[in-house]
Backbone as ProteinMPNN parsed JSONL, in Angstrom:
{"seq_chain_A": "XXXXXXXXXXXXXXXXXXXXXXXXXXXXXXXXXXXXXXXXXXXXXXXXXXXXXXXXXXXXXXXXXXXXXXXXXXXXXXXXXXXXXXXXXXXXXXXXXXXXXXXXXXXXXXXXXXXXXXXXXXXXXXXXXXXXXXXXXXXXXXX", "coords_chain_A": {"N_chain_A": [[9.614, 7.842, -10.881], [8.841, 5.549, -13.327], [10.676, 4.627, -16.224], [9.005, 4.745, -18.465], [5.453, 5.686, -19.632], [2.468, 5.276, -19.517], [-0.962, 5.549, -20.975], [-4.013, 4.69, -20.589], [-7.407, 3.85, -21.058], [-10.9, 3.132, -20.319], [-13.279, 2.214, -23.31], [-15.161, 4.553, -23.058], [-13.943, 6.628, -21.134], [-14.588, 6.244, -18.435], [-12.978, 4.431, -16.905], [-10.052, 4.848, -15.856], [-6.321, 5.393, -16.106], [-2.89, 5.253, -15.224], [0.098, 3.834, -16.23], [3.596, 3.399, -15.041], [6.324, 2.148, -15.637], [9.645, 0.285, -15.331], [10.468, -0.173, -17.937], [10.027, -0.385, -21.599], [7.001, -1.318, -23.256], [7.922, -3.138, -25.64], [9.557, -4.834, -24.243], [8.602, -5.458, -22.046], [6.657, -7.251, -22.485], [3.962, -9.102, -23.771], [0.909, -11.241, -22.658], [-1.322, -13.69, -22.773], [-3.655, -14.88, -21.451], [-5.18, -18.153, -20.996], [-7.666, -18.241, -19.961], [-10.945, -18.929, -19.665], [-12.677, -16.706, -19.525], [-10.555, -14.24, -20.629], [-9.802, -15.199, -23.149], [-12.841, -14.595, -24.356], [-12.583, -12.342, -24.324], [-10.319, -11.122, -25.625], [-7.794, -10.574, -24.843], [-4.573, -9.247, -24.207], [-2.121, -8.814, -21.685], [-0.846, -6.651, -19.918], [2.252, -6.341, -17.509], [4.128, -4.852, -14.888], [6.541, -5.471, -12.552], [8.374, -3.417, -11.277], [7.34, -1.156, -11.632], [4.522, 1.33, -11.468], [0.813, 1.832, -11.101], [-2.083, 3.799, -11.509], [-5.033, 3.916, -11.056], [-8.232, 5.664, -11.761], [-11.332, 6.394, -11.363], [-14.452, 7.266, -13.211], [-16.851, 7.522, -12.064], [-18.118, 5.577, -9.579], [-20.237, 3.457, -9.73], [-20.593, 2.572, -11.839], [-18.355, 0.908, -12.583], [-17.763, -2.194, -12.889], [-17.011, -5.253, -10.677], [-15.896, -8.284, -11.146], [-15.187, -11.763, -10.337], [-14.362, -14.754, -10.826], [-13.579, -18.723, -10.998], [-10.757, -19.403, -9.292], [-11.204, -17.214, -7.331], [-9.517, -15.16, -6.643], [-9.261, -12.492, -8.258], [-10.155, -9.145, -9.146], [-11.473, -8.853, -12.192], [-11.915, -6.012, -13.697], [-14.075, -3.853, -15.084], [-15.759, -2.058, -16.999], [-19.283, -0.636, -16.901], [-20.608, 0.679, -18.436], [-19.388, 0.807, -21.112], [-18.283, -1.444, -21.552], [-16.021, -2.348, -21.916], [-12.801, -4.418, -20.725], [-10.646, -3.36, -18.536], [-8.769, -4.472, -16.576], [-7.142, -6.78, -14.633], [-7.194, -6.725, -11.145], [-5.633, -7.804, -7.775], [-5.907, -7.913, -4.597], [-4.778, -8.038, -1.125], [-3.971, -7.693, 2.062], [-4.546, -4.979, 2.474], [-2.964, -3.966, 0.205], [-2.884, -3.81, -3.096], [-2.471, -5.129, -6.576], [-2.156, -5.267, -10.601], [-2.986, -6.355, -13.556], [-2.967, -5.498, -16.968], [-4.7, -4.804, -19.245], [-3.787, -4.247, -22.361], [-4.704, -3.673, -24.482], [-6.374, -1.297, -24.031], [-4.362, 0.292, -24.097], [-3.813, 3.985, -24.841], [-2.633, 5.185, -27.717], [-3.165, 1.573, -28.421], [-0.978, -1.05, -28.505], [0.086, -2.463, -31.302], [-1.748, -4.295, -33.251], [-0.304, -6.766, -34.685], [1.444, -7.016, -32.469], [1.474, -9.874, -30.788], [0.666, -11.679, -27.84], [1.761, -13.747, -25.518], [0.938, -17.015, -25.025], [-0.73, -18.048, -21.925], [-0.977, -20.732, -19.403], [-3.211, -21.131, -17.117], [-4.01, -22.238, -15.373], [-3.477, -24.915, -14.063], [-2.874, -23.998, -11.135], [-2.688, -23.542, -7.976], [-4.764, -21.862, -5.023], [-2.847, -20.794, -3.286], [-0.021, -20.612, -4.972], [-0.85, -19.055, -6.999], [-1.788, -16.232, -6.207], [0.971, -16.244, -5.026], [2.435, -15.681, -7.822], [1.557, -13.913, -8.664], [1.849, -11.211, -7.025], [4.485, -11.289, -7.539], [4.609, -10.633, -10.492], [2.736, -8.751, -11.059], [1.638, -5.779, -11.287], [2.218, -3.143, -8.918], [-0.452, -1.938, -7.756], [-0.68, 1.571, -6.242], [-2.301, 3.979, -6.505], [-5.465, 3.815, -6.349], [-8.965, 5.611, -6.994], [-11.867, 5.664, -6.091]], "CA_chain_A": [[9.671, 6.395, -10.822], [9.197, 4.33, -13.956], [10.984, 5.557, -17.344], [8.225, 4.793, -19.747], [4.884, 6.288, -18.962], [1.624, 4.947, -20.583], [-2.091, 6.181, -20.221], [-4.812, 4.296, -20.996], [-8.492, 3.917, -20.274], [-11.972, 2.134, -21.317], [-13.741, 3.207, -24.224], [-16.005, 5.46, -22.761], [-13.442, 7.2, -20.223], [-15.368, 6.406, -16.771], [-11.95, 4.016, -16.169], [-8.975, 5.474, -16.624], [-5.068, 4.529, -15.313], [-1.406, 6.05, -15.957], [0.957, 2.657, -16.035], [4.834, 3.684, -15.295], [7.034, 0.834, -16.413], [11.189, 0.875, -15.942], [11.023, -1.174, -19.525], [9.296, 0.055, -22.343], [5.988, -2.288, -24.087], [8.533, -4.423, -26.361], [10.294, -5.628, -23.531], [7.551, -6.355, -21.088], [6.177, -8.379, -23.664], [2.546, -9.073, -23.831], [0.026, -12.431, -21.898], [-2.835, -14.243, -23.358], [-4.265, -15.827, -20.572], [-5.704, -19.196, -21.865], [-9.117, -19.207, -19.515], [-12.21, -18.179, -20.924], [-12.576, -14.76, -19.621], [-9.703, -13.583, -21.11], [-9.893, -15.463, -24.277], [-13.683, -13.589, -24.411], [-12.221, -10.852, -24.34], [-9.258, -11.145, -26.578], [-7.143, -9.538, -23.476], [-3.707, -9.293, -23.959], [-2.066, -8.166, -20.788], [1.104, -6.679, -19.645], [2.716, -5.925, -16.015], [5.628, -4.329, -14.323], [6.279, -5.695, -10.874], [8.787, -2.675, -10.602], [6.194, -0.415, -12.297], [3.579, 1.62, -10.907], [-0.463, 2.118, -11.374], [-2.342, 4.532, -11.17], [-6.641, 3.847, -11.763], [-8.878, 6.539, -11.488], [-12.641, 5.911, -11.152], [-14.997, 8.436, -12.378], [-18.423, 6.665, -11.666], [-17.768, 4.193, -8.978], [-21.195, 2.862, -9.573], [-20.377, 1.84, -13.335], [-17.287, -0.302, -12.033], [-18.177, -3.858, -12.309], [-15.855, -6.002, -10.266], [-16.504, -9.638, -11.911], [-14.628, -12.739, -10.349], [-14.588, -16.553, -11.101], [-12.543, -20.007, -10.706], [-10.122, -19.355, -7.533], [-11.564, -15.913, -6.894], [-8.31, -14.317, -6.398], [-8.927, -10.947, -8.643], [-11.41, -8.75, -9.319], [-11.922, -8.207, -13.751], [-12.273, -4.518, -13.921], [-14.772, -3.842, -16.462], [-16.779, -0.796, -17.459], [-20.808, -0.882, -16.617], [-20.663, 2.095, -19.691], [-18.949, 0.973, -22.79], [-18.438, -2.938, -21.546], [-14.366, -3.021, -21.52], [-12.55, -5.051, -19.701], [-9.373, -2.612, -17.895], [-7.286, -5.257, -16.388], [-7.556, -7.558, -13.341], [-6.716, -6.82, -10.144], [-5.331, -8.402, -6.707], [-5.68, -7.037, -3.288], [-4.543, -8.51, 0.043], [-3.564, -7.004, 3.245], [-3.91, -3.733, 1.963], [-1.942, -3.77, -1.063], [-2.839, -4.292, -5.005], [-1.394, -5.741, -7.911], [-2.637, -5.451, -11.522], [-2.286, -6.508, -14.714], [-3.509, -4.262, -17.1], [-5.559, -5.026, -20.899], [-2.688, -4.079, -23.535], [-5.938, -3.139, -25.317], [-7.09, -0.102, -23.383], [-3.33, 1.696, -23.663], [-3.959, 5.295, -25.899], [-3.325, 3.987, -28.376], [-2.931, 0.63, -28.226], [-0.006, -1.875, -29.152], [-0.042, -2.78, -32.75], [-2.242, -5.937, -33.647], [0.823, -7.945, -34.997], [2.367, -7.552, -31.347], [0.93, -10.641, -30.462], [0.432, -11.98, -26.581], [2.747, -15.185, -25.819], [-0.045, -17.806, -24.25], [-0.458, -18.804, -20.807], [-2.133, -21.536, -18.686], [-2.785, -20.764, -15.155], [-5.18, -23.272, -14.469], [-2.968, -25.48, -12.648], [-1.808, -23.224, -10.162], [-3.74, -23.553, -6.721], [-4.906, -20.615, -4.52], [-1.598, -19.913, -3.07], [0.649, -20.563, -6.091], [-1.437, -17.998, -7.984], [-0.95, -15.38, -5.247], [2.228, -16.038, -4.937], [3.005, -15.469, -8.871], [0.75, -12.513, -9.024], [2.478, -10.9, -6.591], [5.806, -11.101, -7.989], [4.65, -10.333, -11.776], [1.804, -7.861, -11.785], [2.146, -3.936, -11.211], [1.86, -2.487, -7.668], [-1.642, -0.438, -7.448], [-0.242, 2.584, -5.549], [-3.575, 4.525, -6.262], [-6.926, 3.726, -6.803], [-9.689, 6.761, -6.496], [-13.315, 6.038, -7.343]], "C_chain_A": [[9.999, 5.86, -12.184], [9.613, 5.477, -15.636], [10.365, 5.902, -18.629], [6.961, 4.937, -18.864], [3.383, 5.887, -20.072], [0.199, 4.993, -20.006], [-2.694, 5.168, -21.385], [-6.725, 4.491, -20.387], [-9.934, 2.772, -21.137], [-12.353, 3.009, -22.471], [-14.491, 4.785, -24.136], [-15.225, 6.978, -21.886], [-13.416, 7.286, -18.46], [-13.865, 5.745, -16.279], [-10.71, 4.51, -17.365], [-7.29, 4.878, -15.627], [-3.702, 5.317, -16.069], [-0.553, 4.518, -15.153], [2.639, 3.179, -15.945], [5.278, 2.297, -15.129], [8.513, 1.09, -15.843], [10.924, -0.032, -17.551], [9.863, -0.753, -20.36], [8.305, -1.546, -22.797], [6.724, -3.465, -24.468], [9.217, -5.073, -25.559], [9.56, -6.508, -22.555], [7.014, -6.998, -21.463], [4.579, -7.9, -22.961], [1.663, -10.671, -23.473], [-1.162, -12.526, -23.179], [-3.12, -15.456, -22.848], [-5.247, -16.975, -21.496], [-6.99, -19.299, -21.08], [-10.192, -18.069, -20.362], [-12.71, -17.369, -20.908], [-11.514, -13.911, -20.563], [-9.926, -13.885, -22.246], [-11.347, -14.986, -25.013], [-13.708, -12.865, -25.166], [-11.214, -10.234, -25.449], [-7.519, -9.999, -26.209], [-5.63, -10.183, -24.027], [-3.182, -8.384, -22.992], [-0.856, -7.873, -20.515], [0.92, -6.121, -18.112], [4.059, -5.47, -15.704], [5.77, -4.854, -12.894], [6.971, -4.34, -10.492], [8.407, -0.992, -11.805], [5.279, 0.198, -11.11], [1.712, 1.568, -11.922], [-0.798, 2.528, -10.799], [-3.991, 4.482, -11.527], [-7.158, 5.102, -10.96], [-10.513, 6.434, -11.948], [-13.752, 6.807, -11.654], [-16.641, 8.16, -12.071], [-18.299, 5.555, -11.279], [-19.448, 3.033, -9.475], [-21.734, 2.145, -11.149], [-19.25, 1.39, -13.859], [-17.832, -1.453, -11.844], [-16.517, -4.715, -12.304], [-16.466, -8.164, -11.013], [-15.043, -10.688, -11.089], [-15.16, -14.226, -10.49], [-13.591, -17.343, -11.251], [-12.082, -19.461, -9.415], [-10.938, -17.709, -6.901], [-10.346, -14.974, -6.197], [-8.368, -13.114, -7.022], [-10.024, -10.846, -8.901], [-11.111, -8.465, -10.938], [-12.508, -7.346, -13.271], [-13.039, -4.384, -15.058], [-15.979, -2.361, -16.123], [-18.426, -1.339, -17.659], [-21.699, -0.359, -18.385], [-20.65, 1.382, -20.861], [-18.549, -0.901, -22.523], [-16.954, -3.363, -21.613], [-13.731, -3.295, -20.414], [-11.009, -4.562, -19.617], [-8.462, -3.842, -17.744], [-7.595, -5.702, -15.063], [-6.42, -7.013, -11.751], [-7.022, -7.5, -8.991], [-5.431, -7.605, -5.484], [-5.609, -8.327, -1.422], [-3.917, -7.606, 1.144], [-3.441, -5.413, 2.842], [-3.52, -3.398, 0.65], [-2.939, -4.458, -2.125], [-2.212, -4.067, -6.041], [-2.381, -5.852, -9.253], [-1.978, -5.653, -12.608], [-3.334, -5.889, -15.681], [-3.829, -4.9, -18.871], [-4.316, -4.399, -21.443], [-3.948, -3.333, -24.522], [-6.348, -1.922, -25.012], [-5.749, 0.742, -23.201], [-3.927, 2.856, -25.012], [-3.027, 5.442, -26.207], [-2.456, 3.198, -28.106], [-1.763, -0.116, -28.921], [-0.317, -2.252, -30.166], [-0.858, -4.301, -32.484], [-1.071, -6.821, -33.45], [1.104, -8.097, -33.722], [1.442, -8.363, -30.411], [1.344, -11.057, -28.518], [0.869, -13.531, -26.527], [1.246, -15.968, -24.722], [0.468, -18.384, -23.338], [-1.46, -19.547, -20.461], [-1.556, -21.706, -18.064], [-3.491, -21.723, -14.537], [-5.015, -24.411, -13.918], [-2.375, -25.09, -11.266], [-3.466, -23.415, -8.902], [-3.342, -21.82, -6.312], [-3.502, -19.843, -4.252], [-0.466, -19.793, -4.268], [0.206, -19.163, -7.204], [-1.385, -16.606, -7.122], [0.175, -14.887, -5.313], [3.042, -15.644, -6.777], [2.4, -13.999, -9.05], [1.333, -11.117, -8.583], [3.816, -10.171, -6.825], [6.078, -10.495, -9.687], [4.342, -8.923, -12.543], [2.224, -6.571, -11.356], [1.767, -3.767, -9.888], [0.485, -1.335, -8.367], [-0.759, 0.512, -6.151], [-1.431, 3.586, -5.726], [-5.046, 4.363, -6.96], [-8.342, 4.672, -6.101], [-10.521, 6.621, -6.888], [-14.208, 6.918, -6.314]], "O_chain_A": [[11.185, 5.653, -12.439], [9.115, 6.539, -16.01], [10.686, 6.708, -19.502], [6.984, 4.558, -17.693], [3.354, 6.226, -21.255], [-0.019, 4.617, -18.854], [-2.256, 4.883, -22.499], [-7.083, 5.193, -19.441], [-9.894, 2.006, -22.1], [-11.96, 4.16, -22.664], [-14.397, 5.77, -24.868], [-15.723, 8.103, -21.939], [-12.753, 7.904, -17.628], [-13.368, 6.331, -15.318], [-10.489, 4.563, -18.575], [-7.297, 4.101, -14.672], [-3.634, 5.806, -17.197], [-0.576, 4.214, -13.96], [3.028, 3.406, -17.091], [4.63, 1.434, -14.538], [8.744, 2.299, -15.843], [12.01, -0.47, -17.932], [8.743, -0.762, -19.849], [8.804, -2.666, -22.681], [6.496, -4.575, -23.988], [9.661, -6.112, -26.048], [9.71, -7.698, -22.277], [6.598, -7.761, -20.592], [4.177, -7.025, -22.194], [1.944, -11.43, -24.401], [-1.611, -11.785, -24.053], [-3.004, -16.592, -23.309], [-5.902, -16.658, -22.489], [-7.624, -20.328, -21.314], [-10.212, -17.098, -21.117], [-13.304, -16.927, -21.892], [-11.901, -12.907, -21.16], [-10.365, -12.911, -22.858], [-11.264, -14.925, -26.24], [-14.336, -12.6, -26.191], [-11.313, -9.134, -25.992], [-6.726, -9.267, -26.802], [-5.503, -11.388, -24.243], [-3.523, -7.207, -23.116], [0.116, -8.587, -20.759], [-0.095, -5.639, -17.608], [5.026, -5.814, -16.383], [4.893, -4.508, -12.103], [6.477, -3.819, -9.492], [9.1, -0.186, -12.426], [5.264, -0.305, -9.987], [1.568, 1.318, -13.119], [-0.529, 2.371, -9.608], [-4.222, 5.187, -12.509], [-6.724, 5.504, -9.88], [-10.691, 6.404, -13.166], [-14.301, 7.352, -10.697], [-17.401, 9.108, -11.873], [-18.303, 4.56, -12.003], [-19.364, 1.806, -9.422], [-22.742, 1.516, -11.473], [-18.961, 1.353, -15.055], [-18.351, -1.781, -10.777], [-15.558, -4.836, -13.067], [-17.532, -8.775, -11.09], [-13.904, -10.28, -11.316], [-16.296, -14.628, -10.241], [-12.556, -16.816, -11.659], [-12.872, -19.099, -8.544], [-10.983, -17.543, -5.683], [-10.518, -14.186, -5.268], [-7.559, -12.326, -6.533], [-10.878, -11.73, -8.981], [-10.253, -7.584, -10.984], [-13.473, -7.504, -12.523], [-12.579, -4.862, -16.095], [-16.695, -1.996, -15.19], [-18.74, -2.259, -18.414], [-22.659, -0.727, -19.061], [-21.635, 1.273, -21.59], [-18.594, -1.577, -23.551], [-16.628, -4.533, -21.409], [-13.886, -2.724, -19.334], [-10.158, -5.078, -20.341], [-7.604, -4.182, -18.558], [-8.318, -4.994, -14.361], [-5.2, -7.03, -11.589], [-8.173, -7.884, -8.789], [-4.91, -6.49, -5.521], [-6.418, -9.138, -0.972], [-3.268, -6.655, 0.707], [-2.395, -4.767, 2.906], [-3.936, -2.358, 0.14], [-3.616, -5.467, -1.929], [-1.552, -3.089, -6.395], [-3.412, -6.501, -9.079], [-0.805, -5.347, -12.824], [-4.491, -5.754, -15.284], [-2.908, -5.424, -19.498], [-3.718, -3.895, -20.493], [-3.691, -2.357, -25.227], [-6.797, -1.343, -26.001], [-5.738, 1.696, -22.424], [-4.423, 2.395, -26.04], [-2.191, 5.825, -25.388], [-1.325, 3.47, -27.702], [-1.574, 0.27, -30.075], [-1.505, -2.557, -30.067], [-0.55, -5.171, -31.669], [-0.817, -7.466, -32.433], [1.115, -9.285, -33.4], [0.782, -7.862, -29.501], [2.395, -10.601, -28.066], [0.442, -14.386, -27.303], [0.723, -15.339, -23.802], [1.517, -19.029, -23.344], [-2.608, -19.379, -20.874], [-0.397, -22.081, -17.888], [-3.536, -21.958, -13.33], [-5.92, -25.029, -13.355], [-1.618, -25.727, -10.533], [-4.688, -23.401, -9.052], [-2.515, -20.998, -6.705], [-3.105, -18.776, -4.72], [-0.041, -18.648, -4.422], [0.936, -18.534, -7.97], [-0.683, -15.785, -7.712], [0.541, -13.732, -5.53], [4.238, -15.35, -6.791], [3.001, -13.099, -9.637], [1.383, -10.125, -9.31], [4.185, -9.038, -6.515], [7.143, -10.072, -10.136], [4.801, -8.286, -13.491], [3.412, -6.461, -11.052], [0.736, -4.396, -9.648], [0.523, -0.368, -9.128], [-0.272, -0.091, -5.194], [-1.501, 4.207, -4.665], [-5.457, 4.848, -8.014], [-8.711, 4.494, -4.94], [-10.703, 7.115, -8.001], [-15.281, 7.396, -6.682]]}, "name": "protein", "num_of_chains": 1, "seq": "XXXXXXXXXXXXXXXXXXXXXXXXXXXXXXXXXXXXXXXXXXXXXXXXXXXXXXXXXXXXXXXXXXXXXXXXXXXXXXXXXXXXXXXXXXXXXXXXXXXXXXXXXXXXXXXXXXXXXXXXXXXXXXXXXXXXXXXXXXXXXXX"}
Protein backbone atom coordinates (compact mmCIF):
# COMPACT_ATOMS: atom_id res chain seq x y z
CA UNK A 1 0.00 0.00 0.00
CA UNK A 2 1.35 3.31 1.24
CA UNK A 3 5.08 4.38 0.17
CA UNK A 4 6.19 5.86 3.41
CA UNK A 5 5.87 3.67 6.43
CA UNK A 6 5.95 5.13 10.02
CA UNK A 7 5.76 3.32 13.51
CA UNK A 8 4.94 4.87 16.42
CA UNK A 9 3.57 4.22 19.87
CA UNK A 10 2.90 5.71 23.57
CA UNK A 11 5.60 6.08 25.88
CA UNK A 12 5.30 3.07 27.66
CA UNK A 13 4.58 0.68 24.53
CA UNK A 14 1.02 -0.80 25.70
CA UNK A 15 -0.27 1.40 22.35
CA UNK A 16 1.37 0.91 19.48
CA UNK A 17 0.37 1.61 15.43
CA UNK A 18 2.31 1.27 11.93
CA UNK A 19 0.86 4.50 9.80
CA UNK A 20 1.42 3.87 5.81
CA UNK A 21 1.09 7.18 4.04
CA UNK A 22 1.37 7.56 -0.11
CA UNK A 23 3.14 11.14 0.92
CA UNK A 24 5.86 11.35 3.15
CA UNK A 25 5.48 13.70 6.87
CA UNK A 26 6.55 17.09 4.98
CA UNK A 27 3.84 16.86 2.70
CA UNK A 28 1.02 15.73 4.89
CA UNK A 29 1.79 18.57 6.88
CA UNK A 30 0.99 18.66 10.49
CA UNK A 31 -2.84 20.03 12.69
CA UNK A 32 -3.09 21.86 15.88
CA UNK A 33 -6.47 21.46 16.75
CA UNK A 34 -7.50 24.73 18.59
CA UNK A 35 -9.95 22.94 21.42
CA UNK A 36 -8.70 22.35 24.69
CA UNK A 37 -7.93 18.75 24.60
CA UNK A 38 -5.62 19.02 22.06
CA UNK A 39 -4.10 22.24 23.02
CA UNK A 40 -3.54 20.16 26.66
CA UNK A 41 -1.85 18.07 25.09
CA UNK A 42 0.27 19.98 22.69
CA UNK A 43 -1.05 17.33 19.88
CA UNK A 44 0.01 17.92 16.63
CA UNK A 45 -1.71 15.56 14.29
CA UNK A 46 -1.33 14.21 10.88
CA UNK A 47 -3.64 11.91 8.49
CA UNK A 48 -3.69 10.14 5.21
CA UNK A 49 -7.17 9.54 3.89
CA UNK A 50 -5.34 7.28 1.25
CA UNK A 51 -3.10 5.90 4.03
CA UNK A 52 -3.51 3.05 6.19
CA UNK A 53 -3.48 2.25 10.21
CA UNK A 54 -2.60 -0.17 11.88
CA UNK A 55 -3.15 0.04 16.23
CA UNK A 56 -2.23 -2.70 18.23
CA UNK A 57 -3.43 -2.95 21.86
CA UNK A 58 -1.40 -4.77 24.30
CA UNK A 59 -3.49 -4.22 27.57
CA UNK A 60 -6.95 -3.49 26.47
CA UNK A 61 -7.73 -2.61 30.00
CA UNK A 62 -5.09 0.37 30.07
CA UNK A 63 -6.87 1.95 26.87
CA UNK A 64 -8.75 4.91 27.97
CA UNK A 65 -11.25 5.97 25.37
CA UNK A 66 -12.01 9.77 26.53
CA UNK A 67 -14.72 11.81 24.51
CA UNK A 68 -16.21 15.39 24.81
CA UNK A 69 -18.13 18.38 22.90
CA UNK A 70 -19.99 16.53 19.82
CA UNK A 71 -18.83 13.10 20.92
CA UNK A 72 -17.85 12.02 17.57
CA UNK A 73 -14.25 10.32 18.49
CA UNK A 74 -12.86 8.46 20.96
CA UNK A 75 -9.01 10.28 22.39
CA UNK A 76 -6.88 7.25 22.59
CA UNK A 77 -4.81 7.65 25.54
CA UNK A 78 -2.62 5.33 27.57
CA UNK A 79 -3.98 4.31 31.32
CA UNK A 80 0.21 3.50 31.70
CA UNK A 81 2.39 6.35 30.75
CA UNK A 82 -0.72 9.02 30.17
CA UNK A 83 -0.16 9.72 26.20
CA UNK A 84 -2.49 10.73 24.13
CA UNK A 85 -2.13 8.24 20.53
CA UNK A 86 -4.50 9.97 18.29
CA UNK A 87 -8.31 10.22 18.01
CA UNK A 88 -10.39 8.03 16.47
CA UNK A 89 -13.87 7.74 14.45
CA UNK A 90 -15.97 4.73 13.99
CA UNK A 91 -19.33 4.36 12.23
CA UNK A 92 -20.97 1.55 10.51
CA UNK A 93 -18.16 -0.54 10.97
CA UNK A 94 -15.40 1.42 9.71
CA UNK A 95 -12.60 3.81 11.46
CA UNK A 96 -10.80 6.79 10.74
CA UNK A 97 -7.88 8.27 12.72
CA UNK A 98 -5.80 10.91 13.11
CA UNK A 99 -2.79 10.12 14.71
CA UNK A 100 -0.42 12.45 17.57
CA UNK A 101 2.70 13.52 15.29
CA UNK A 102 4.18 13.18 18.80
CA UNK A 103 4.10 9.44 19.36
CA UNK A 104 5.91 8.69 15.67
CA UNK A 105 9.63 6.79 16.60
CA UNK A 106 11.03 9.29 16.58
CA UNK A 107 9.11 12.07 16.32
CA UNK A 108 8.93 15.11 13.78
CA UNK A 109 11.37 17.77 14.64
CA UNK A 110 10.02 20.52 17.13
CA UNK A 111 10.49 23.40 14.52
CA UNK A 112 7.95 21.37 12.21
CA UNK A 113 5.30 23.24 13.57
CA UNK A 114 1.30 22.21 13.28
CA UNK A 115 -0.74 24.83 11.01
CA UNK A 116 -3.90 25.74 13.52
CA UNK A 117 -7.34 24.67 13.23
CA UNK A 118 -10.84 25.54 14.54
CA UNK A 119 -13.41 22.92 14.37
CA UNK A 120 -15.72 24.26 16.68
CA UNK A 121 -18.10 25.47 14.24
CA UNK A 122 -18.70 22.46 12.46
CA UNK A 123 -22.00 20.59 13.62
CA UNK A 124 -22.35 16.79 14.14
CA UNK A 125 -22.64 15.96 10.57
CA UNK A 126 -20.18 18.47 9.06
CA UNK A 127 -17.54 17.01 11.38
CA UNK A 128 -18.25 13.46 10.19
CA UNK A 129 -18.38 14.34 7.06
CA UNK A 130 -14.73 16.09 7.12
CA UNK A 131 -13.31 13.35 9.21
CA UNK A 132 -14.14 10.99 6.93
CA UNK A 133 -12.60 12.43 3.99
CA UNK A 134 -9.25 13.62 5.90
CA UNK A 135 -8.31 11.12 8.56
CA UNK A 136 -6.56 7.61 7.91
CA UNK A 137 -8.70 4.47 7.36
CA UNK A 138 -8.29 2.09 10.63
CA UNK A 139 -7.95 -1.21 8.71
CA UNK A 140 -6.81 -2.97 12.02
CA UNK A 141 -7.32 -2.55 15.45
CA UNK A 142 -6.32 -5.67 17.93
CA UNK A 143 -6.58 -5.19 21.69
Amino acid sequence: MGEHRYEGRCHCGNLSYIFETSAPLDVLGLRACQCSFCRAHGARTTSDPNGTMRIKVRDAHALQRYRFGLKTADFLICRICGVFLGAMMEENGRSWMTVSANTLQPPPVYDMVGAAHEFGAEDTAQRLSRRKQKWTPVVEFSA
